[in-house]
C-alpha positions as a printed Julia matrix, in Angstrom:
358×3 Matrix{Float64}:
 -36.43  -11.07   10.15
 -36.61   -8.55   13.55
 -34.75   -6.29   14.04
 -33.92   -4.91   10.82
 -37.07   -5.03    9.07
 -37.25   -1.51    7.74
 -33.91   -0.74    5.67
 -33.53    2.1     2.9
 -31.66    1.32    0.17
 -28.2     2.97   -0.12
 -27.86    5.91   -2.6
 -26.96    5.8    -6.26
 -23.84    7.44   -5.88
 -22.57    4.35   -4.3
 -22.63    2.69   -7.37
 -19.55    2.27   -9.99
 -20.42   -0.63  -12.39
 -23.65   -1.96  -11.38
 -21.82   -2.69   -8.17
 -21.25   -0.66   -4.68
 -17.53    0.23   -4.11
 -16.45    2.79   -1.36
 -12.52    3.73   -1.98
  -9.72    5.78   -0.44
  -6.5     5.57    1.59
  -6.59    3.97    4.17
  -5.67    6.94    6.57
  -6.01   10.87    5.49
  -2.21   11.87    5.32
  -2.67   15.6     3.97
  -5.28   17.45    2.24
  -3.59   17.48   -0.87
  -3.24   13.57   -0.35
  -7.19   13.41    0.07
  -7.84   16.11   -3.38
  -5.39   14.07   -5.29
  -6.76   10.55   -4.55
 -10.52   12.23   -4.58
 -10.28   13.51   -7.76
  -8.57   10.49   -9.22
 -11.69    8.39   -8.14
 -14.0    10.5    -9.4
 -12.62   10.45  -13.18
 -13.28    6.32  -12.62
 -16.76    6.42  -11.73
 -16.35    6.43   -7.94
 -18.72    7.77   -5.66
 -18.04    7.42   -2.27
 -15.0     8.22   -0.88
 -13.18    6.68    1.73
 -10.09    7.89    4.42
  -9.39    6.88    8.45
  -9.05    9.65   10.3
  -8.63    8.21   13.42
  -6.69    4.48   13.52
  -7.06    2.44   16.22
  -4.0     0.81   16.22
  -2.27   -2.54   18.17
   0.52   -0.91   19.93
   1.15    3.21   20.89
   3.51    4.95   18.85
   2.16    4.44   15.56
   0.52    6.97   13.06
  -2.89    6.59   14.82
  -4.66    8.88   12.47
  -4.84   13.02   12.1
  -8.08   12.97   13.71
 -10.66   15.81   13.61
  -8.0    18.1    11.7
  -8.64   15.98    8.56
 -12.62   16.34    8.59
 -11.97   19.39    6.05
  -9.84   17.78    3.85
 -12.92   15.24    3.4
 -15.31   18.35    3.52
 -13.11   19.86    0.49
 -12.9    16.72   -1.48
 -16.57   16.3    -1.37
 -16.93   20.19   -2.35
 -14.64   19.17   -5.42
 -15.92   16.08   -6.55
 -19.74   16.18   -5.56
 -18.35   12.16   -3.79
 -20.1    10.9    -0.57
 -17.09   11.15    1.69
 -17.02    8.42    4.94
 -14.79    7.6     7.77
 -14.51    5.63   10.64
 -15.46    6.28   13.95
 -15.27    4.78   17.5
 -16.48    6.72   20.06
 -19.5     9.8    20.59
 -16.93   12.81   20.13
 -16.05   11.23   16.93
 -19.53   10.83   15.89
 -20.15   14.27   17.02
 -17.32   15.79   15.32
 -18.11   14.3    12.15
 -21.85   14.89   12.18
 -20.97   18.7    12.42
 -19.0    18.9     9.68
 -21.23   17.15    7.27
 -19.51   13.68    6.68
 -22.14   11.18    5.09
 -21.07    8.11    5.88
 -19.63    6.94    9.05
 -18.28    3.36    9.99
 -18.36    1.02   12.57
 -14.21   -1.09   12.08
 -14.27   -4.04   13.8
 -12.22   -3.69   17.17
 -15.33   -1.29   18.12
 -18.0    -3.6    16.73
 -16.9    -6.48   19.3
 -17.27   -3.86   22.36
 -21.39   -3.72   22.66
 -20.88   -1.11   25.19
 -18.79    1.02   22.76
 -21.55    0.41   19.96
 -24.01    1.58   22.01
 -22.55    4.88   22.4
 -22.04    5.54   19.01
 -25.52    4.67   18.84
 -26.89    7.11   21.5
 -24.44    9.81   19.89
 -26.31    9.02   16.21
 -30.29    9.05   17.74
 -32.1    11.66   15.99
 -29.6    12.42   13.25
 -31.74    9.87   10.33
 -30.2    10.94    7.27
 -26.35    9.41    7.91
 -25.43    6.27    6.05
 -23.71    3.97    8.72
 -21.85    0.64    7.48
 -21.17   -2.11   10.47
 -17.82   -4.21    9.72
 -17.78   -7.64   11.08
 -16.22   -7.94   15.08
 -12.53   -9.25   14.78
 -13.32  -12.88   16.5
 -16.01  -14.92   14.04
 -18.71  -14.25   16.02
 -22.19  -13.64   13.87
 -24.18  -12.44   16.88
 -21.85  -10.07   18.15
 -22.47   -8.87   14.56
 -25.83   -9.19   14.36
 -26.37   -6.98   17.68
 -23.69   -4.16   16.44
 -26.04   -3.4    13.87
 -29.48   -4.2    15.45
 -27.94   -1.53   18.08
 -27.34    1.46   15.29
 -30.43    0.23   13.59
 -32.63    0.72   17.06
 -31.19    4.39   17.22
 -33.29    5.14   13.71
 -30.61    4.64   11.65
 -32.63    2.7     8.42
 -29.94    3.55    5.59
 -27.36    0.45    6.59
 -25.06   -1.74    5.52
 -22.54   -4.38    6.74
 -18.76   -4.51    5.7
 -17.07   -8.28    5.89
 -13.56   -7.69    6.45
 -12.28  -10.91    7.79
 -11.51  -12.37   11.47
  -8.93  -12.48   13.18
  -7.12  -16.12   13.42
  -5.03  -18.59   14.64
  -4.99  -20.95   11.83
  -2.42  -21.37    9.56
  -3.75  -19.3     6.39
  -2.31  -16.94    3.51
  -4.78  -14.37    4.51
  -4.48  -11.37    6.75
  -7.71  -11.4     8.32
  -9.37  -15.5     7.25
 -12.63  -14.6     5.55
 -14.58  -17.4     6.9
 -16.98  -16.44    4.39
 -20.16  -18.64    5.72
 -20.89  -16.08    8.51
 -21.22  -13.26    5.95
 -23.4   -15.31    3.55
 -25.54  -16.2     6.85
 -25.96  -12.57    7.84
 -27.09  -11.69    4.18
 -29.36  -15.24    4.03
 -31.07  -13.43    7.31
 -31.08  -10.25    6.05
 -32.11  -10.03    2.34
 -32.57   -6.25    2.61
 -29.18   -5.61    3.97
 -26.44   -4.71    2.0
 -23.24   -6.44    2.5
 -19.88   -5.41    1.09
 -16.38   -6.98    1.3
 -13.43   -5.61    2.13
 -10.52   -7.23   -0.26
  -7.57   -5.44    1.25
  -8.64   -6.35    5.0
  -8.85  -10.0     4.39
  -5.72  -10.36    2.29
  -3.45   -7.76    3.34
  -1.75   -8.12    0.41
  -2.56   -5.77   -2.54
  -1.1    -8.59   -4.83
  -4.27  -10.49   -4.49
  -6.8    -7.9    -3.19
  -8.89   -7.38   -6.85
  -9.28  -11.48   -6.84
 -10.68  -11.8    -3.63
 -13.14   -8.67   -4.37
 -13.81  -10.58   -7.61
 -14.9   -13.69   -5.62
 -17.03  -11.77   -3.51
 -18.79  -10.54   -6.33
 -19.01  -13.79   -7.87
 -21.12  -14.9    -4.23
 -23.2   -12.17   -4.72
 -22.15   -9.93   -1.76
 -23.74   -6.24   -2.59
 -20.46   -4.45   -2.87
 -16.69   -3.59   -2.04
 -15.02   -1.31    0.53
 -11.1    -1.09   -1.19
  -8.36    1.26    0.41
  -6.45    2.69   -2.96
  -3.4     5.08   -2.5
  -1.84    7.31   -5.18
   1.76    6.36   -3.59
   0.95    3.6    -1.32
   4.89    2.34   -0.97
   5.11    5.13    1.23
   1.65    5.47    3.05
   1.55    5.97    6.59
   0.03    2.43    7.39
  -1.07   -0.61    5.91
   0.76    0.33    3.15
   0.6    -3.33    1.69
  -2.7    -3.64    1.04
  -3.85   -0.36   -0.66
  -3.93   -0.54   -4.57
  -3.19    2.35   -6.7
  -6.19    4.29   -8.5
  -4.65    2.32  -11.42
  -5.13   -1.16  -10.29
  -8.87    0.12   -9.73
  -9.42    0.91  -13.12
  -8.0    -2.3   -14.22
 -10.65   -3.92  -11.76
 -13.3    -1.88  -12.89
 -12.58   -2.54  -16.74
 -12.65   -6.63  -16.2
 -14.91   -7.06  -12.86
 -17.9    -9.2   -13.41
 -20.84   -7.86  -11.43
 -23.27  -11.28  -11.22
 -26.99   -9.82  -10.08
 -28.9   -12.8   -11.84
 -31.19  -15.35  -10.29
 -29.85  -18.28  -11.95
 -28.9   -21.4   -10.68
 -25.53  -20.86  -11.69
 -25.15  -18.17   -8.97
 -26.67  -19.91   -6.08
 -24.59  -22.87   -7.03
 -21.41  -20.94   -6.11
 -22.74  -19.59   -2.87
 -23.46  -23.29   -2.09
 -20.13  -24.29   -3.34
 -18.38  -21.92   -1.11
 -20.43  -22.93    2.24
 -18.99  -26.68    0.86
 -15.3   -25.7     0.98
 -15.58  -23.85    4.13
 -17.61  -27.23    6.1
 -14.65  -29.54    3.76
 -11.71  -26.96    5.88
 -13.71  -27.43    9.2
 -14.05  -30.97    8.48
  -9.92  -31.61    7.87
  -9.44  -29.06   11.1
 -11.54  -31.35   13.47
  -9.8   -34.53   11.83
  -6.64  -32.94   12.83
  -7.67  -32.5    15.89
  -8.71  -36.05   16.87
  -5.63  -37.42   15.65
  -4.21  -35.06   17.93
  -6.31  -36.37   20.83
  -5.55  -40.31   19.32
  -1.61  -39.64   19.83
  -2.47  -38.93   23.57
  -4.48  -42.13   23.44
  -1.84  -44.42   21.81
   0.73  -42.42   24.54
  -1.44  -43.25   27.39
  -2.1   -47.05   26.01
   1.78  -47.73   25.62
   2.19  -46.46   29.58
  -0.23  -48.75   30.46
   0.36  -51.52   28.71
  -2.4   -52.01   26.66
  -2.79  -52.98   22.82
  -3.07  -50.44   20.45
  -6.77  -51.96   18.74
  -9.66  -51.87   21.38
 -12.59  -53.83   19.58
 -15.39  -52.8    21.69
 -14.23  -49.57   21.95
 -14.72  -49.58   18.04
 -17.89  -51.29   17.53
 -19.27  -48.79   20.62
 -18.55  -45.64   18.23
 -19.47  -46.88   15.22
 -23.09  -48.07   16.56
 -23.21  -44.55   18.54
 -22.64  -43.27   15.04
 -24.86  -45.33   12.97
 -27.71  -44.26   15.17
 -26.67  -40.23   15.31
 -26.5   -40.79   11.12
 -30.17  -41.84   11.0
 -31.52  -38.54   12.57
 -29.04  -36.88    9.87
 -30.29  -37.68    6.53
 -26.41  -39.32    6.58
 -26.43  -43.26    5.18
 -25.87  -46.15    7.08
 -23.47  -47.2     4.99
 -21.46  -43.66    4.15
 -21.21  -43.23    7.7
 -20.01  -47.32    8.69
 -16.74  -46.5     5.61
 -16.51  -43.28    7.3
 -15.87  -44.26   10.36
 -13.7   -47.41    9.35
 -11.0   -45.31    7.68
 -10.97  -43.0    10.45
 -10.24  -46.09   12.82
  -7.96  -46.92   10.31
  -6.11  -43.93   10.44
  -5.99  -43.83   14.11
  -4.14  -47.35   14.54
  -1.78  -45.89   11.94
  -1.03  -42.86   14.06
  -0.89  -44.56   16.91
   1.56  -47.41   15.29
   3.52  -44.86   14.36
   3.62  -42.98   17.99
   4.9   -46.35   18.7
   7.65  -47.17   16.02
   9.06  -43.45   16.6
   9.58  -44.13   20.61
C-alpha cells in the first residue's frame, strides 16, 4: 500500500520473548521511581522502557506529568540499563525537548492522534531527525482513517522506523472494558499494512490490571506484533491510573507462560477470522437492538392511530426488497426469507407487548 511503503524494522532490543513489549509506569514520579522500575525490567529481559512525562489529562488539577524535569531520569535509566527509553509527546517543544536529550522513542497517545493539525506539528518538529523510533496509538473515537493519516503524516516527515499502538476507543456502549478494543480496525490497519508493526496496549483497553496479561495474551494469540504494558513497582499508590499498571512481578509471570504465535498455519488465521466474526455477531445484536427500538415507536405511533399491529404489505415489501439485496450478497434466498421472518416475528412481539403494558 501508499503511503507507508518503505518501513524499517524496529530494533532488537525491543524484543523480550520472541515478542515486542515496551514497559514502565505509566507517569515518571521520581528518578529513583524510574532506576528502580528500570532496573527491575532489565533483569526480565526488557528492552525498552516506558514513562509519561507529560499527561494529558480530562480535567485540571490532576498530576499532569513532571514534564521536561523527568527527561534525565529516563537519560539515567538508559545510562544504567543500556534500555531504549520512550515517552509520549504532544506538541513541537516536547518533541524538541526530548530530541535534545537523547530519548529514542517518542509516542503519539491518542487524544493528539485525533487532532491532524496537532500531528502535523509533531511532524514538522521530527523532519530531518531519521533515526527516532515513533509509535502512533489509535485516535480515541474508532476512526481507522484518522489513524491511518496520523501515521502517513509522521511517516511523510522521513520517519521509516514506525509502529502503531491499539489502545482501545473510547465508548458509549455498555462494556467491561475501559477503552472497547473494537479489535477489527486494528487487524484492518495491519491487513493494509503488512510491514507495520502493531502492538496492543492491555492496560489501556481494560483498565483493570486484573485482566490486563489476558487481553495482551489474546492479542498475541491474533498475531498483533507486540505489547505496550504500564508496570509499577508500587502501583496502589501511583500518581495516576493506578488500576491498570501491573507490578514487575505480574510481568514475569506473563513472560514465563505467554504464548508468542508467529506461524503461518491455518490455525492462526482461523482466530483472526474468528475474532472479525464476534465483533460483526456484537454489531449485528447492536443494530437488532436498535430496530426494535425504532419498532416500539412504530407499534406507539400505530396504537395512536388506530391501526393493527401486522401490516401485510408492509411485510412482503421488505422481505422482497431483501430477497433481491441478498442475491448481490452471496446471502441465500432462503437464509435471508427465515431471517427476516423471525425478525417480523419479533417485532409483532414487541409491539404486542408495547400494547399489553399500556
Amino acid at each position: 500500500m501508499s503511503g507507508l511503503s518503505h518501513l524499517l524494522p524496529l530494533p532488537q532490543q525491543f524484543y523480550c520473548n520472541g515478542t515486542i513489549i515496551v514497559a514502565g509506569p505509566c507517569s515518571a514520579e521520581s528518578c529513583q521511581q524510574v532506576s528502580t522500575i528500570a532496573q527491575k525490567l532489565k533483569l526480565l529481559g526488557i528492552g525498552a522502557l516506558r514513562a509519561g512525562l507529560w499527561k494529558p489529562r480530562t480535567l485540571p488539577g490532576c498530576f499532569e506529568g513532571v514534564g521536561a524535569t523527568g527527561l534525565d531520569w529516563l537519560v539515567q535509566a538508559k545510562h544504567e540499563t543500556g534500555m531504549l527509553t520512550a515517552t509520549e509527546v504532544a506538541s513541537k517543544s516536547h518533541v524538541e525537548a526530548c530530541l535534545d536529550a537523547g530519548i529514542d522513542i517518542l509516542w503519539i497517545g491518542a487524544r493528539t492522534a485525533a487532532n491532524p493539525f496537532a500531528v502535523q506539528e509533531i511532524a514538522d518538529a521530527l523532519e530531518g531527525n531519521n533515526d527516532v523510533i515513533v509509535l502512533v496509538k489509535n485516535p480515541i473515537s474508532p476512526d481507522l482513517e484518522l489513524w491511518i493519516g496520523a501515521l502517513q503524516r509522521i511517516y511523510n516527515a522521513g520517519i521509516k522506523c514506525l509502529g502503531a499502538v491499539h489502545r482501545g476507543f473510547v465508548s458509549t456502549a455498555d462494556t467491561s472494558y475501559r477503552n472497547a478494543p473494537i479489535w477489527q480496525l486494528p487487524i484492518e490497519l495491519k491487513r493494509r499494512f503488512p510491514a507495520l508493526p502493531v502492538l496492543v496496549d492491555p492496560s489501556h483497553i481494560t483498565g483493570n490490571r486484573a485482566h490486563v496479561t489476558t487481553v495482551a495474551q489474546q492479542a498475541l494469540d491474533m498475531g498483533f506484533d507486540g505489547l505496550m504494558i504500564e508496570v509499577h513497582d508500587k502501583p496502589e499508590t501511583a500518581l495516576s491510573d493506578s488500576e491498570q499498571q501491573i507490578t514487575p512481578i505480574m510481568l514475569e509471570s506473563f513472560l514465563n507462560t505467554m504464548t508468542v504465535r508467529r506461524g503461518k498455519t491455518s490455525g492462526d488465521e482461523l482466530n483472526v477470522l474468528r475474532q472479525i466474526i464476534d465483533q460483526c455477531d456484537d454489531d449485528i445484536l447492536a443494530a437488532l437492538a436498535h430496530r426494535m427500538d425504532v419498532v416500539r415507536q412504530i407499534g406507539q405511533l400505530k396504537r395512536k392511530a388506530g391501526m393493527q399491529v401486522v401490516q401485510h404489505g408492509r411485510f412482503n415489501e421488505i422481505l422482497e426488497k431483501r430477497k433481491s439485496q441478498a442475491s448481490g450478497l452471496h446471502l441465500s434466498d432462503r437464509f435471508i426469507t427465515q431471517l427476516m421472518k423471525l425478525i417480523h416475528e419479533e417485532a409483532v412481539t414487541q409491539q404486542l407487548s408495547e400494547s399489553t403494558e399500556e
